[in-house]
PyMOL Python script that loads the backbone (N, CA, C, O; Angstrom):
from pymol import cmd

cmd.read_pdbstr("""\
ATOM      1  N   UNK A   1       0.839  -1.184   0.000  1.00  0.00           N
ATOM      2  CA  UNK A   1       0.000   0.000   0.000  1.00  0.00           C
ATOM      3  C   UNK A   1       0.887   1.252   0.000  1.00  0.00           C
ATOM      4  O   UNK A   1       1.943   1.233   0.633  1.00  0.00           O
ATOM      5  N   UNK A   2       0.354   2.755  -0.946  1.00  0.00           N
ATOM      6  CA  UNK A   2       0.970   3.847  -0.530  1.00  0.00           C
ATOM      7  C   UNK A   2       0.285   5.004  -0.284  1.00  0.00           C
ATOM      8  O   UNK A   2      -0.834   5.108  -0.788  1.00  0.00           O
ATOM      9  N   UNK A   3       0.575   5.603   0.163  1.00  0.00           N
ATOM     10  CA  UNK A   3       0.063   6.938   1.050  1.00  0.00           C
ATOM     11  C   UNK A   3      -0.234   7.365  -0.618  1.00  0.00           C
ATOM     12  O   UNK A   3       0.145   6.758  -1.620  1.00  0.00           O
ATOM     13  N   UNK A   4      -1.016   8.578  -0.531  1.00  0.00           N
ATOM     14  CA  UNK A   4      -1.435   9.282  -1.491  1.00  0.00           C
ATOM     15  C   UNK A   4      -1.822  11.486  -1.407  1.00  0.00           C
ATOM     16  O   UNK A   4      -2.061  12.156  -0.402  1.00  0.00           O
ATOM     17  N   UNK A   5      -1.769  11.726  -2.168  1.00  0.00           N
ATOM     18  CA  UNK A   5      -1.621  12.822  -1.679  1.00  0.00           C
ATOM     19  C   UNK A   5      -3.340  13.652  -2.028  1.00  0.00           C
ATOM     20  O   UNK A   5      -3.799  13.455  -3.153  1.00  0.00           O
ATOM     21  N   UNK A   6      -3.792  14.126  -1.489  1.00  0.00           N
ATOM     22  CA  UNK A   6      -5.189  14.735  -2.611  1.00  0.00           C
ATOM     23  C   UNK A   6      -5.139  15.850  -2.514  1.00  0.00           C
ATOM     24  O   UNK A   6      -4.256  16.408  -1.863  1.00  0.00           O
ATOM     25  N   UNK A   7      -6.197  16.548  -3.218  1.00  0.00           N
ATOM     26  CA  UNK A   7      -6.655  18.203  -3.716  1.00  0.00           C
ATOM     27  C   UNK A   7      -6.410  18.667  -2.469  1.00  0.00           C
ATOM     28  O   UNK A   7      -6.455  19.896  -2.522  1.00  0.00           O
ATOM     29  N   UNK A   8      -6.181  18.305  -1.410  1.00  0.00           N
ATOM     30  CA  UNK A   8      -6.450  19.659  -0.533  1.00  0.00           C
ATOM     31  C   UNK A   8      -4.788  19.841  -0.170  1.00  0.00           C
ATOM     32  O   UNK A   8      -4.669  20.092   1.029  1.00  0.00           O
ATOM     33  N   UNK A   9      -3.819  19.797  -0.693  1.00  0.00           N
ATOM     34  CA  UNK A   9      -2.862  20.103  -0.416  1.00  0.00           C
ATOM     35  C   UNK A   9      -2.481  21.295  -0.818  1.00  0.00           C
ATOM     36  O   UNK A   9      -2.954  21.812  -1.830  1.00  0.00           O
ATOM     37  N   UNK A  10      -1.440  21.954   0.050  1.00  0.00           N
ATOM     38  CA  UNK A  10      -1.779  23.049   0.295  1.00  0.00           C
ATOM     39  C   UNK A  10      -0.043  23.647  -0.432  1.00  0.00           C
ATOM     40  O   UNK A  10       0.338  24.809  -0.577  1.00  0.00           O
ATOM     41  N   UNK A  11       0.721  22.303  -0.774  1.00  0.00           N
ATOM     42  CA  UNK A  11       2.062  22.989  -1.447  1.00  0.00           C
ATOM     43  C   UNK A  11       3.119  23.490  -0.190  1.00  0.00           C
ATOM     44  O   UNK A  11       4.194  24.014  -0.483  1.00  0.00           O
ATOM     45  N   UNK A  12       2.824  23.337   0.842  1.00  0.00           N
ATOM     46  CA  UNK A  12       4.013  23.485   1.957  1.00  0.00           C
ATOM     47  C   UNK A  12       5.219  22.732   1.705  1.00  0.00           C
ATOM     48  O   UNK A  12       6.109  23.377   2.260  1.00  0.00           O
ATOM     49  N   UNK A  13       5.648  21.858   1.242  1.00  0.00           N
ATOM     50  CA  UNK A  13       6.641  21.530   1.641  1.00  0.00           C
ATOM     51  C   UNK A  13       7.206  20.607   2.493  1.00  0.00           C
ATOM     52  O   UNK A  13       8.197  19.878   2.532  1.00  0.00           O
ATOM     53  N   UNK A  14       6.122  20.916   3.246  1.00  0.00           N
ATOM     54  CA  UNK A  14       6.671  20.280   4.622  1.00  0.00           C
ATOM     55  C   UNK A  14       7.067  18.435   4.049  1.00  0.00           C
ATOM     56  O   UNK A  14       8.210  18.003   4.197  1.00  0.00           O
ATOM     57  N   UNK A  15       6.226  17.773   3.580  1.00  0.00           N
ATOM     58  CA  UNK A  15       6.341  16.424   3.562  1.00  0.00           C
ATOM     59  C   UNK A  15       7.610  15.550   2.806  1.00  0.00           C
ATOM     60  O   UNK A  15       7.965  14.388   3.000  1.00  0.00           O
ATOM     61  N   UNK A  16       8.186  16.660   1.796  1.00  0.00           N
ATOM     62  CA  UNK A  16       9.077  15.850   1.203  1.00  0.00           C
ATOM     63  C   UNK A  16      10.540  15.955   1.635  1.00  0.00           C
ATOM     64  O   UNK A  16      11.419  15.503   0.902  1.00  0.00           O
ATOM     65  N   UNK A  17      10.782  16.445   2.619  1.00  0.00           N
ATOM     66  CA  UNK A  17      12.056  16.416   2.976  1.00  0.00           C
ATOM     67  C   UNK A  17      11.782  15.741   4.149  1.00  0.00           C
ATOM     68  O   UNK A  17      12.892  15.814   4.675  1.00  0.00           O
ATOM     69  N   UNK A  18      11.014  15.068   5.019  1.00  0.00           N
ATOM     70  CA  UNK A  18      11.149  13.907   5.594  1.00  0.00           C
ATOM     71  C   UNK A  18      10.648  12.166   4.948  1.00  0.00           C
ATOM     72  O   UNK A  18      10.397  11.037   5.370  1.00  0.00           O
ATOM     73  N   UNK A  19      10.721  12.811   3.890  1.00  0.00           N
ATOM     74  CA  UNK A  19       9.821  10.928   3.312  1.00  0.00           C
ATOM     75  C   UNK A  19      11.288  10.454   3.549  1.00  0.00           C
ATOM     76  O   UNK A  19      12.251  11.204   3.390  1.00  0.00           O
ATOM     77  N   UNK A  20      11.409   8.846   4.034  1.00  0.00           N
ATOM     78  CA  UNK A  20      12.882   8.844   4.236  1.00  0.00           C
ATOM     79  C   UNK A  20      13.239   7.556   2.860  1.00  0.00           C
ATOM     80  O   UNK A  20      14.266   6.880   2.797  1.00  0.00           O
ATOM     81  N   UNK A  21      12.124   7.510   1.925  1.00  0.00           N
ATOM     82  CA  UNK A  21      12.448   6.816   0.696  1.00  0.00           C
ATOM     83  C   UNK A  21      12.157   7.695  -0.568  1.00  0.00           C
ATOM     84  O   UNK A  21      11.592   7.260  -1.571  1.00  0.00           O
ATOM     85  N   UNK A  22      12.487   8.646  -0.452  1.00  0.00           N
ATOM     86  CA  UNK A  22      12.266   9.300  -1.641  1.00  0.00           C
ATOM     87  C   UNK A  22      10.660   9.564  -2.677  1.00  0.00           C
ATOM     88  O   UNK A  22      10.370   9.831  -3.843  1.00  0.00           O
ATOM     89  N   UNK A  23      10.000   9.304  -1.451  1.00  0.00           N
ATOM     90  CA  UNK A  23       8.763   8.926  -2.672  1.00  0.00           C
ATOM     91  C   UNK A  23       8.104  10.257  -2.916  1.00  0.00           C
ATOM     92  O   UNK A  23       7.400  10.134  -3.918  1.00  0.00           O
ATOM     93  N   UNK A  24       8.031  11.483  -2.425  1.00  0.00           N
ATOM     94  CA  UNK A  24       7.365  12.422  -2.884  1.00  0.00           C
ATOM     95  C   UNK A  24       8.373  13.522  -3.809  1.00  0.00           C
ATOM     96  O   UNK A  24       9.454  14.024  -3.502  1.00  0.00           O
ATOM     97  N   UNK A  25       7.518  13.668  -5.098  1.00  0.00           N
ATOM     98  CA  UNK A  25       8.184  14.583  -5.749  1.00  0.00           C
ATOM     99  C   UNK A  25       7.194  15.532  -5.916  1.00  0.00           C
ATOM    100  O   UNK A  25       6.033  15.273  -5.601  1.00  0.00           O
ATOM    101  N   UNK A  26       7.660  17.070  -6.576  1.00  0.00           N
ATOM    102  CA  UNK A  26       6.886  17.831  -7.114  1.00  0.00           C
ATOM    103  C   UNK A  26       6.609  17.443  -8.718  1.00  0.00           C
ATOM    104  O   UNK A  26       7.364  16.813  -9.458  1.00  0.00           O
ATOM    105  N   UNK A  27       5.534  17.907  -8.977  1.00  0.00           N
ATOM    106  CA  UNK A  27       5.091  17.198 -10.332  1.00  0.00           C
ATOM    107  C   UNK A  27       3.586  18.037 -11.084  1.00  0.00           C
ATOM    108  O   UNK A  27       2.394  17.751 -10.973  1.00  0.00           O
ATOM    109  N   UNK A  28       4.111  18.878 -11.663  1.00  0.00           N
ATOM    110  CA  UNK A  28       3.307  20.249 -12.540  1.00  0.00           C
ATOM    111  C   UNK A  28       2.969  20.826 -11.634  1.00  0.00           C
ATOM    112  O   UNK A  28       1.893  21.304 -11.994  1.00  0.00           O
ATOM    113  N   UNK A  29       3.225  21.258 -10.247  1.00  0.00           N
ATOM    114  CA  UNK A  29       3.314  22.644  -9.863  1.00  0.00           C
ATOM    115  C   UNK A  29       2.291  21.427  -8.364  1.00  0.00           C
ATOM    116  O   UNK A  29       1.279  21.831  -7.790  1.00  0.00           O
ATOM    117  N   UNK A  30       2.723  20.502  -8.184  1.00  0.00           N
ATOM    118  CA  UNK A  30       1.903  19.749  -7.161  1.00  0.00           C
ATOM    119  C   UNK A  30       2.477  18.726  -6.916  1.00  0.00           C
ATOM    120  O   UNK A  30       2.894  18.005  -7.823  1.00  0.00           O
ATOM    121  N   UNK A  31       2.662  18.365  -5.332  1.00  0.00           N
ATOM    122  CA  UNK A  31       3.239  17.037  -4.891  1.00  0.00           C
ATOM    123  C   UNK A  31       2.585  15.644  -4.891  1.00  0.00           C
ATOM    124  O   UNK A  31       1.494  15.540  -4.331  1.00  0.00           O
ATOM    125  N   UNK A  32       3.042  14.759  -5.360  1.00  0.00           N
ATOM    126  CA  UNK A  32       2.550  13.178  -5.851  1.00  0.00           C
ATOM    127  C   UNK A  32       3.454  12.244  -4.751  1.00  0.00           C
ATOM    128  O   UNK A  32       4.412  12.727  -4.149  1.00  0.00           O
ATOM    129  N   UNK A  33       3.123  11.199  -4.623  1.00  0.00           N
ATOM    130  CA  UNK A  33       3.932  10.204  -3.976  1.00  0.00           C
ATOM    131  C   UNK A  33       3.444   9.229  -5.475  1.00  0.00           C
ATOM    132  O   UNK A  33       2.455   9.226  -6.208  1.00  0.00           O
ATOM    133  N   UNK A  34       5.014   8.298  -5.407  1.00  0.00           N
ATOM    134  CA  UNK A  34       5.440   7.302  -5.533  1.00  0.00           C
ATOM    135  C   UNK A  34       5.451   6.168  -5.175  1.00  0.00           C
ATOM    136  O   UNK A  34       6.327   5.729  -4.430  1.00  0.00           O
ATOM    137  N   UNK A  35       4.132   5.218  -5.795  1.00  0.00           N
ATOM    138  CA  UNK A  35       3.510   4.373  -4.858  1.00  0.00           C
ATOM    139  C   UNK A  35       4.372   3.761  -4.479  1.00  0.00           C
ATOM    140  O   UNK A  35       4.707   3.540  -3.315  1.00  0.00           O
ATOM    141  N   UNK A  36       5.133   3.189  -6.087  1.00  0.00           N
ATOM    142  CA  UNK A  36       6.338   2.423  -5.534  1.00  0.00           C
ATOM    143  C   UNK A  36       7.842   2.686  -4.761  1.00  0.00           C
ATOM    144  O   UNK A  36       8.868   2.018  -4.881  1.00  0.00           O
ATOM    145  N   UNK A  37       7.676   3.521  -4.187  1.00  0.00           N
ATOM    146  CA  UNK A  37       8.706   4.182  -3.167  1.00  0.00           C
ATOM    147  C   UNK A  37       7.571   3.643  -1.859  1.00  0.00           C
ATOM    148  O   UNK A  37       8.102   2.701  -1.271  1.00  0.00           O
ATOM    149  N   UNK A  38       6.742   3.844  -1.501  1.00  0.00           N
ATOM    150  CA  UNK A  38       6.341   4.348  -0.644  1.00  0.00           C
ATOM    151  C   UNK A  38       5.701   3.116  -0.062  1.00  0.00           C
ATOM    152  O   UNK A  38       5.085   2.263  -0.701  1.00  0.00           O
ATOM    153  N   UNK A  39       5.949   3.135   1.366  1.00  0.00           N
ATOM    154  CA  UNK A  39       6.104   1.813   2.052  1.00  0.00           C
ATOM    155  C   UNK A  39       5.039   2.084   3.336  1.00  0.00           C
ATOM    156  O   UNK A  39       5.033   1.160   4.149  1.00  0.00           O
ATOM    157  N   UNK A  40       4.165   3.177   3.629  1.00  0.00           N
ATOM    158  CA  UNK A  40       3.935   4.172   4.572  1.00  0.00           C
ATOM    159  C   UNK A  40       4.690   4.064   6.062  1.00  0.00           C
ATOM    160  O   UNK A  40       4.203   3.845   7.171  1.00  0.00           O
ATOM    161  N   UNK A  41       5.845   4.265   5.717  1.00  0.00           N
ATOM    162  CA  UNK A  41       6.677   4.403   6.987  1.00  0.00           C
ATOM    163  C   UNK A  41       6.373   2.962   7.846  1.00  0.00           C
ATOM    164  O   UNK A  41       6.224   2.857   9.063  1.00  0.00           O
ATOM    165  N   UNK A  42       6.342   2.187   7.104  1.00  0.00           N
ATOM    166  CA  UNK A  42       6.072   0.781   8.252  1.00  0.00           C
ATOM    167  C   UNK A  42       6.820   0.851   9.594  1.00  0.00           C
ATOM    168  O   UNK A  42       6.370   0.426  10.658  1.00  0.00           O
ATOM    169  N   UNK A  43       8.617   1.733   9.329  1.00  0.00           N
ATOM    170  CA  UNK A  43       9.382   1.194  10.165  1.00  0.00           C
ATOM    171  C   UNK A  43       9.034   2.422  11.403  1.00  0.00           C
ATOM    172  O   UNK A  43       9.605   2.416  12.494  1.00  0.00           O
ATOM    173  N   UNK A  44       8.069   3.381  11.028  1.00  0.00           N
ATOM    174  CA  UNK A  44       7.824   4.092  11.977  1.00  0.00           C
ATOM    175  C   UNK A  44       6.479   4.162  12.759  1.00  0.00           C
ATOM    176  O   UNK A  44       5.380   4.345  12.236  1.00  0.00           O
ATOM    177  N   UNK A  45       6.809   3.929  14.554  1.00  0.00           N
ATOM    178  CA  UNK A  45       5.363   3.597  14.735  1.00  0.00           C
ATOM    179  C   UNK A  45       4.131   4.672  15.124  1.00  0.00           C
ATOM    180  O   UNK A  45       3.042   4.402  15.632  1.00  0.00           O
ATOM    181  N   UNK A  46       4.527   5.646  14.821  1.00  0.00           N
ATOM    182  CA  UNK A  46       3.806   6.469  15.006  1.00  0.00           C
ATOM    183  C   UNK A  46       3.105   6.921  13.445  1.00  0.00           C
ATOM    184  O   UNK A  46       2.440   7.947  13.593  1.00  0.00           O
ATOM    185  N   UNK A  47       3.090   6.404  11.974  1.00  0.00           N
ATOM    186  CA  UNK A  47       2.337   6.415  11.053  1.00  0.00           C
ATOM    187  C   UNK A  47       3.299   6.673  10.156  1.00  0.00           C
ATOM    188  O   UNK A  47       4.390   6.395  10.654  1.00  0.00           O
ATOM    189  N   UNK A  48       3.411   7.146   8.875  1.00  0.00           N
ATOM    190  CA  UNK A  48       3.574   8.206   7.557  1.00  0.00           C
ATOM    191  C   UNK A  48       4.230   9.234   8.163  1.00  0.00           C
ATOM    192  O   UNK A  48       3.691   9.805   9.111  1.00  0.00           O
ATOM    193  N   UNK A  49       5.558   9.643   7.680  1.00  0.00           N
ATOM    194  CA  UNK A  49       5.673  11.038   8.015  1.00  0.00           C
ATOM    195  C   UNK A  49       5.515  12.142   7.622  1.00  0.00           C
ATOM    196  O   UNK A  49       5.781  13.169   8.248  1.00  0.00           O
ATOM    197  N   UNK A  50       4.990  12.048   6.362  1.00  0.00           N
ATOM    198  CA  UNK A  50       4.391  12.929   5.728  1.00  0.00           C
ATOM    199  C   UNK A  50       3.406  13.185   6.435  1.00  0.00           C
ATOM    200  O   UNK A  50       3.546  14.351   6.805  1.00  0.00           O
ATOM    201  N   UNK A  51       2.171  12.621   6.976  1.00  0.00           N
ATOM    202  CA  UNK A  51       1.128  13.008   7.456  1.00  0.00           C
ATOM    203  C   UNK A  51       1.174  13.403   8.640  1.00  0.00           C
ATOM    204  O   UNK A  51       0.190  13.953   9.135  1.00  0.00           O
ATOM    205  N   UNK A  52       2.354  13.204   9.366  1.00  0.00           N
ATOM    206  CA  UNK A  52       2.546  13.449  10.821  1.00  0.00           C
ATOM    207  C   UNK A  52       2.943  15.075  11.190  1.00  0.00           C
ATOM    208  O   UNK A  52       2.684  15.649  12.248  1.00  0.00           O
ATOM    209  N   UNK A  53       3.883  15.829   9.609  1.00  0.00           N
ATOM    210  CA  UNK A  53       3.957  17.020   9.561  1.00  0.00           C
ATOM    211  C   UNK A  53       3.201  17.735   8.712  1.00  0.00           C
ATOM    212  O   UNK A  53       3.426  18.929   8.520  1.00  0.00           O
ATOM    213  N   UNK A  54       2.090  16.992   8.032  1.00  0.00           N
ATOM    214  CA  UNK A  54       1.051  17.742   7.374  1.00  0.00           C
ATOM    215  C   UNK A  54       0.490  19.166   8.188  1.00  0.00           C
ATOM    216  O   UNK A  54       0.006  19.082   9.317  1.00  0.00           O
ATOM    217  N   UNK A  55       0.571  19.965   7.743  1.00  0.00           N
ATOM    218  CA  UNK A  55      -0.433  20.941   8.956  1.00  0.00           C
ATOM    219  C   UNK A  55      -2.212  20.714   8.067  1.00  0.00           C
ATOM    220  O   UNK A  55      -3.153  21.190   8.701  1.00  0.00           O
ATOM    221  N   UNK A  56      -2.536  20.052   6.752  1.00  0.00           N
ATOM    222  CA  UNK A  56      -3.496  19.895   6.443  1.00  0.00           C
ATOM    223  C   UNK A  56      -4.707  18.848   6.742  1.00  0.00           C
ATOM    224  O   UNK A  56      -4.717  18.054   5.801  1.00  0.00           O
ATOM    225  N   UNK A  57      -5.630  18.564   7.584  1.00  0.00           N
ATOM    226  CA  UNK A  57      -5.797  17.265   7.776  1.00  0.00           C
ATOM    227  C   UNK A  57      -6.246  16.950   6.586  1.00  0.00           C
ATOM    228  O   UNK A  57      -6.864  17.757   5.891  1.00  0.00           O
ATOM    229  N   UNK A  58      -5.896  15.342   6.107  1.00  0.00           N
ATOM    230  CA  UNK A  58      -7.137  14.883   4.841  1.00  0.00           C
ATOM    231  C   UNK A  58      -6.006  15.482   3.634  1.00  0.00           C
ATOM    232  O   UNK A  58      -6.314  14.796   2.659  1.00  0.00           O
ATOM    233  N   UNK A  59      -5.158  16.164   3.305  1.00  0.00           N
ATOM    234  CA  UNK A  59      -4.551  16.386   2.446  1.00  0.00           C
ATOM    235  C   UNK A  59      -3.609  15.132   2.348  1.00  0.00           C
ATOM    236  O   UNK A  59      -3.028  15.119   1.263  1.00  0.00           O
ATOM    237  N   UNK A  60      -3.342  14.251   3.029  1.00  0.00           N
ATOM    238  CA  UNK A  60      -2.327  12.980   2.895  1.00  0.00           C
ATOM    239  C   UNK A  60      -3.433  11.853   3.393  1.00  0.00           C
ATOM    240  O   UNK A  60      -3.923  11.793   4.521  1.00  0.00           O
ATOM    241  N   UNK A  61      -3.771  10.761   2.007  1.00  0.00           N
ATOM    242  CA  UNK A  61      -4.080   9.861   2.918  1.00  0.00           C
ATOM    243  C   UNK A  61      -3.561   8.182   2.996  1.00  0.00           C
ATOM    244  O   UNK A  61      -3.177   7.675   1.942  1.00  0.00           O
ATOM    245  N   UNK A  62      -3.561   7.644   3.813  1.00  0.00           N
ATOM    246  CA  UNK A  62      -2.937   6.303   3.702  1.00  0.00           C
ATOM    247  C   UNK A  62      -3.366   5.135   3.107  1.00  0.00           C
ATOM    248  O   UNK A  62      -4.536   5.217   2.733  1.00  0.00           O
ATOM    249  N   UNK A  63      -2.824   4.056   2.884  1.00  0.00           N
ATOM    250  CA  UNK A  63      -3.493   2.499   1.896  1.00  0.00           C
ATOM    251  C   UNK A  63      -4.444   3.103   0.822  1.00  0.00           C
ATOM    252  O   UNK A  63      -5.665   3.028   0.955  1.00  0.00           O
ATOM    253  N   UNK A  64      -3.888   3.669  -0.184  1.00  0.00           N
ATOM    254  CA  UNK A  64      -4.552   3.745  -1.210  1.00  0.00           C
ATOM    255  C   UNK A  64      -4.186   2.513  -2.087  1.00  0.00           C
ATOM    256  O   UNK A  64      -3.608   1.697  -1.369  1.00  0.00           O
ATOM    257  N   UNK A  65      -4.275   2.172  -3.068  1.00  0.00           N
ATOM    258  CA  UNK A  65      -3.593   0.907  -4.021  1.00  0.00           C
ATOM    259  C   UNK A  65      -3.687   1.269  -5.379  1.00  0.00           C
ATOM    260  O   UNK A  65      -3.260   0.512  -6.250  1.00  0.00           O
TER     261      UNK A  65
END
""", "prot")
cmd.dss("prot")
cmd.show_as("cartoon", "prot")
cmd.util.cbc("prot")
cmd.orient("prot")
C-alpha cells in the first residue's frame, strides 16, 4: 500500500524532505507520492511522516492501491 496525496494540499513543503524513501516529488506545480517508493513508513510507529507534519488534515491519505 501507498500513502497518497489529494486536492487539498496546500504545497508546503513540509512532507518531502522527511519521506525517508524518496517517494514524494513535485510534479506540474503539485506534490505526488510514488507508490512504488512508498512503504507508509512501516518502520515508523507512530504512522507516515508525511502526514505526521502535514499541517493539512485529509490532504495525505494512507493504503490507497
Amino acid at each position: 500500500m501507498a500513502c497518497q496525496i489529494t486536492e487539498l494540499c496546500i504545497g508546503c513543503y513540509n512532507c518531502e524532505p522527511v519521506c525517508p524513501r524518496k517517494a514524494i516529488v513535485e510534479a506540474g506545480g503539485r506534490f505526488i507520492i510514488k507508490a512504488i517508493r512508498c512503504n507508509e513508513c512501516r518502520e515508523n510507529t507512530d504512522g507516515p511522516r508525511c502526514r505526521l507534519v502535514c499541517p493539512v488534515e485529509g490532504a495525505i491519505c494512507a493504503s490507497v492501491s
